[in-house]
C-alpha positions in Angstrom: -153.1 10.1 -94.2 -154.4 6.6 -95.7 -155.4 6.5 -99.4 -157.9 3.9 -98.2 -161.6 4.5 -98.5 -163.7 3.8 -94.8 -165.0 1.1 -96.8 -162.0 -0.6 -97.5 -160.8 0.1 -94.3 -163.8 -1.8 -92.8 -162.4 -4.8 -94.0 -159.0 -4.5 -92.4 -157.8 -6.2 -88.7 -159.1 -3.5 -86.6 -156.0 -4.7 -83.9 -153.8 -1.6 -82.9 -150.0 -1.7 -81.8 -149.5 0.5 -78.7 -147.8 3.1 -81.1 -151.4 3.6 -82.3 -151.1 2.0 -85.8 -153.5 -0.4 -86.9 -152.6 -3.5 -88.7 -153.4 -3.5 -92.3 -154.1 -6.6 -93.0 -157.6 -7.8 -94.3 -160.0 -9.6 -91.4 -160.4 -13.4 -91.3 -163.6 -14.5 -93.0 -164.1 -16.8 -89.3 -163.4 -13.8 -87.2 -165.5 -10.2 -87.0 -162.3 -8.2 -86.0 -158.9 -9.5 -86.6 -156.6 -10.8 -89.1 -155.4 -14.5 -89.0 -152.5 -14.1 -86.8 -154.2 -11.7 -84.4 -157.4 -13.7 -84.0 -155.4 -16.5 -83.3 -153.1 -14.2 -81.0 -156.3 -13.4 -79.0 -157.6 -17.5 -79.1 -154.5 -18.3 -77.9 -154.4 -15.4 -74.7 -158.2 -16.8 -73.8 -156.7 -20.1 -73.7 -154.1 -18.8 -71.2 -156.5 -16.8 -69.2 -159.4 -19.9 -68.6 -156.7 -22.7 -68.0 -155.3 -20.1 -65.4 -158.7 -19.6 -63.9 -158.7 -23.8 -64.1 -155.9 -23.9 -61.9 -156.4 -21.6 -59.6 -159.5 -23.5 -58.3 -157.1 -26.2 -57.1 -154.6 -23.6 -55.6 -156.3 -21.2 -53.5 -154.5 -17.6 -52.8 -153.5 -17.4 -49.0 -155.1 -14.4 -47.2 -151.9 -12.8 -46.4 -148.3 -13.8 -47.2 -146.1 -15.6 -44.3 -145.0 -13.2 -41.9 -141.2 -12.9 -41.8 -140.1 -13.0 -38.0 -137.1 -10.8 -36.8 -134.3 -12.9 -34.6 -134.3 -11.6 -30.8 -130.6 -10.9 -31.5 -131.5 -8.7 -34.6 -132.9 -5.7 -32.4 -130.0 -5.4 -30.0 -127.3 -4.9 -32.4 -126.8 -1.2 -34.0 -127.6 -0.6 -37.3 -124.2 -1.0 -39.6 -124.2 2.7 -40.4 -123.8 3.6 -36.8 -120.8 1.4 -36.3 -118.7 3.0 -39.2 
């Protein structure tokens, strides 16, 4: 159990590791949540995120991928497990 008060812990980086610890470091004055290096963790994945949805604009996703064709000569030969 934590020997800190709720209101100290109000004024902690409220990010938590998968684990389910928090981080224990006290918030940035610039950000309502996290710490320095986890706002700027989360700044730098909305960066990520908008530049991707940038660039997909000018690269459109295909409906379906490209169908892989079968050579004729592919179908008349016996599976390899049969031959052994």
């Amino acid at each position: 159990m934590s020997s800190l008060s709720p209101k100290d812990r109000a004024s902690l980086c409220s990010f938590t590791f998968s684990d389910g610890r928090r981080c224990c470091t006290p918030r940035f004055a610039n950000h309502p949540r996290f710490c320095p290096y986890h706002a700027q963790k989360e700044a730098r994945a909305r960066a990520a995120q908008k530049l991707g949805k940038d660039l997909a604009y000018f690269f459109p996703a295909t409906s379906s991928p490209p169908a892989i064709s079968v050579p004729p000569w592919a179908a008349l030969s016996p599976p390899l497990s049969a031959a052994m």
